[in-house]
Steps between C-alpha positions, in 0.01 A plus 500: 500500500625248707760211490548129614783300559395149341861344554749372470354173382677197580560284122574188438783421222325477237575513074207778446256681684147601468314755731094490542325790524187465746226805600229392766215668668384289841200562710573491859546107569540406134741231434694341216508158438786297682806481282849517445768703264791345315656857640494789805234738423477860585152680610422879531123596641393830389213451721384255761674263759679146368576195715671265312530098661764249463631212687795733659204723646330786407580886344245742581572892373270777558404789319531672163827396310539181709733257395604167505731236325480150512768261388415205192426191595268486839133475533286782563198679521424858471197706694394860479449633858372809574188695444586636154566299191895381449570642125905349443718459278748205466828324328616182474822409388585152405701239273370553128439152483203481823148684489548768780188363654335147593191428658546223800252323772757312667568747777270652744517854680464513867316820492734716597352760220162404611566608869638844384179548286282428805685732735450788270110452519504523878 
């Protein structure tokens, strides 16, 4: 059995809180849509590499029980990297009163995820 540290999560004051529950499996260069959270967000991979995107950069973390966390608010994109598939699990916490989630097109990645993806097929 093994563990993950998913935290701590940075919150926003907030009158009530609401955490969403997310399981994903990812074939190697799978992506999500682009979107934001009204909170940070927590991942665990069981399997498979992540690169996650934003306009501060990009996270990459290798291996089985990779992590990340991402704070609410910025833009991103995920991508499975790799050669197996990413199977994760993730939380986001946010304000009661905002879906955890919203789907945007007013923000393009540079790539950065997309670069990874290709180095791993050399």
């Amino acid at each position: 059995m093994s563990v993950a540290n998913g935290g701590p999560l940075a919150l926003e004051p907030a009158p009530a809180y609401s955490v969403h529950y997310l399981r994903a499996i990812f074939t190697p260069g799978m992506t999500a849509p682009l979107h934001i959270h009204s909170g940070p967000e927590a991942f665990y991979a069981l399997t498979g590499d992540s690169c996650l995107e934003t306009p501060d950069g990009v996270q990459v973390a290798r291996g089985p029980g990779n992590t990340l966390l991402v704070k609410g608010g910025p833009p991103m994109q995920l991508m499975a990297l790799g050669k197996v598939p990413r199977r994760a699990f993730a939380a986001i916490v946010h304000d009661s009163r905002h879906p955890p989630t919203t789907l945007i097109n007013d923000w393009q990645p540079q790539g950065l995820c997309a670069r990874e993806f290709a180095r791993d097929r050399r």
